[in-house]
ZADO-1210 file (C-alpha; in nm, 4 decimals, padded with zeros to 6 digits):
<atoms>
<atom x="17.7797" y="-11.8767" z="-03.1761" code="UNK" pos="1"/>
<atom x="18.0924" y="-11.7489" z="-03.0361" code="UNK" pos="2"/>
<atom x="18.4363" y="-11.7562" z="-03.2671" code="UNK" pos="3"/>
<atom x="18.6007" y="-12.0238" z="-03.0974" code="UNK" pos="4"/>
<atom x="18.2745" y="-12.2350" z="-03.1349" code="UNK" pos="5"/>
<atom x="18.2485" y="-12.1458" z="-03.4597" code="UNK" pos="6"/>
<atom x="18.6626" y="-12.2642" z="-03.5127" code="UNK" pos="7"/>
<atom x="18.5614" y="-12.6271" z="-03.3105" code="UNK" pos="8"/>
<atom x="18.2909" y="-12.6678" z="-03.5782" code="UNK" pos="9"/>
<atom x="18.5250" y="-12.5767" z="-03.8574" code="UNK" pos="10"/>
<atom x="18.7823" y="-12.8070" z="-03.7324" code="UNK" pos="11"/>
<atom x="18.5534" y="-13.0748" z="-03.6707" code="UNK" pos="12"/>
<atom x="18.4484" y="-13.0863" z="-04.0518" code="UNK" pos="13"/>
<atom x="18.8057" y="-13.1453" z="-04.1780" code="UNK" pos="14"/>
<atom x="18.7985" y="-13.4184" z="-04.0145" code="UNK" pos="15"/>
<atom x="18.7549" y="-13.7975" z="-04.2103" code="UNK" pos="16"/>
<atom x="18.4150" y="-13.9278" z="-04.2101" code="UNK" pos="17"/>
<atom x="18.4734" y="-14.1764" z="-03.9227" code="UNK" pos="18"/>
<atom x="18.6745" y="-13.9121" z="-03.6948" code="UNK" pos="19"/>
<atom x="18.3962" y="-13.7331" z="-03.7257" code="UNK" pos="20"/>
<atom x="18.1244" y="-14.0051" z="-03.6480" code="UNK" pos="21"/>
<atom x="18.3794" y="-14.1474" z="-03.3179" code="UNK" pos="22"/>
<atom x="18.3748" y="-13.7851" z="-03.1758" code="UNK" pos="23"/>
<atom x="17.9642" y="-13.7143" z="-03.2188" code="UNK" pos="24"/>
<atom x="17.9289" y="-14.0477" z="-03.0277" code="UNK" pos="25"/>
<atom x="18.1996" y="-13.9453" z="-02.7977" code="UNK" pos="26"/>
<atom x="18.0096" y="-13.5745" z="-02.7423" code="UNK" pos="27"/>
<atom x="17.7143" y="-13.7461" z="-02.6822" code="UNK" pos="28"/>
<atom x="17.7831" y="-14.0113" z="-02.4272" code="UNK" pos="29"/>
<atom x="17.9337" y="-13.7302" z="-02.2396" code="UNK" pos="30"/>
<atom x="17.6242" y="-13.4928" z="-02.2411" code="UNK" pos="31"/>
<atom x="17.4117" y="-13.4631" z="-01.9685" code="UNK" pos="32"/>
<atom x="17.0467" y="-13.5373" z="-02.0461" code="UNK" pos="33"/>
<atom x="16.8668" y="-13.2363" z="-02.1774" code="UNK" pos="34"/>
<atom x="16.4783" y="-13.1666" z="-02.1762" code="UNK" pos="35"/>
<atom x="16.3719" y="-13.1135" z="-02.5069" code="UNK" pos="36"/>
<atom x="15.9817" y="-12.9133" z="-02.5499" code="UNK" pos="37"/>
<atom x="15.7573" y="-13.1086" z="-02.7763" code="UNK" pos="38"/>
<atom x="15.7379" y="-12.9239" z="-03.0998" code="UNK" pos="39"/>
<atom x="15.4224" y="-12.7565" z="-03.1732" code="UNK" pos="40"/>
<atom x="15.1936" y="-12.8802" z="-03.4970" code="UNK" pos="41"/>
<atom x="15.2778" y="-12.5215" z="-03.6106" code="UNK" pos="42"/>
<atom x="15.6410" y="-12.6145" z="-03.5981" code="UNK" pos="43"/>
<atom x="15.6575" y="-12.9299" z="-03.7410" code="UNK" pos="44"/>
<atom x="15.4468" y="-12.8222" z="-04.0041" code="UNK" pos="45"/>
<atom x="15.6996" y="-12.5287" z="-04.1044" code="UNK" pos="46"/>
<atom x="15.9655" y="-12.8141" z="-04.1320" code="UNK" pos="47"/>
<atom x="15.7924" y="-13.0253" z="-04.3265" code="UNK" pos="48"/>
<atom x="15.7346" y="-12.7358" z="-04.5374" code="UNK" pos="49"/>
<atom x="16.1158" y="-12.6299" z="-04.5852" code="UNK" pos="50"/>
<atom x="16.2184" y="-12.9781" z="-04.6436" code="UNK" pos="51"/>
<atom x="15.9538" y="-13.0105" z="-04.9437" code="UNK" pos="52"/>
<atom x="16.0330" y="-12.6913" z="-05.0635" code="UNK" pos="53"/>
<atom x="16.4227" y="-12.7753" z="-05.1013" code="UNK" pos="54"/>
<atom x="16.3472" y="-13.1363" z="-05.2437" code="UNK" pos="55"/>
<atom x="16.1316" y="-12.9598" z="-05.5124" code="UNK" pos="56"/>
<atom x="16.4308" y="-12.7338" z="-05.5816" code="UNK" pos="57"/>
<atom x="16.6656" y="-13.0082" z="-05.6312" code="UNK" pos="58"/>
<atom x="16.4506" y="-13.2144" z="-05.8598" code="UNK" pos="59"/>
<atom x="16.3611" y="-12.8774" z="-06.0957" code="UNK" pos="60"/>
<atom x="16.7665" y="-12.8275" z="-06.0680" code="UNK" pos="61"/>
<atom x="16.8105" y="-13.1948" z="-06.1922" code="UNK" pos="62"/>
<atom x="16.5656" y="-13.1929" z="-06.4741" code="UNK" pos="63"/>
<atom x="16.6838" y="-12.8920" z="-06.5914" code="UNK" pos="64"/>
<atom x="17.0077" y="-13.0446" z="-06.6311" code="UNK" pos="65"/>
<atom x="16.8956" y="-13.3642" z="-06.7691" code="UNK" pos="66"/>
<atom x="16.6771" y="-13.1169" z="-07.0417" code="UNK" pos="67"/>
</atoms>
């Protein structure tokens, strides 16, 4: 990403909750339609995998602090 992208992203995060929420809508109604490529099993599979992987890491982060 470029710096000033990087500065609309930053900027966009100090925004309130709902700010933020009223512009992604906003953004979004203003796109043009995009074609999106199916993922591939091989993909899917690799998220499924990440996402697992950082749920197990939260719950051995929580017990350990509950223990």
């Amino acid at each position: 990403m470029t710096p000033a992208t990087i500065e609309i992203l930053n900027a966009i995060e100090r925004l309130p909750n709902l700010e933020q929420h009223q512009l992604i809508v906003t953004l979004l109604r203003r796109m043009p339609a995009i074609e999106i490529d199916e993922l591939r099993d091989e993909e899917l599979v690799a998220c499924a995998e990440a996402i697992f992987l950082e749920l197990d890491q939260e719950e051995a982060r929580s017990t350990k602090l509950e223990g």
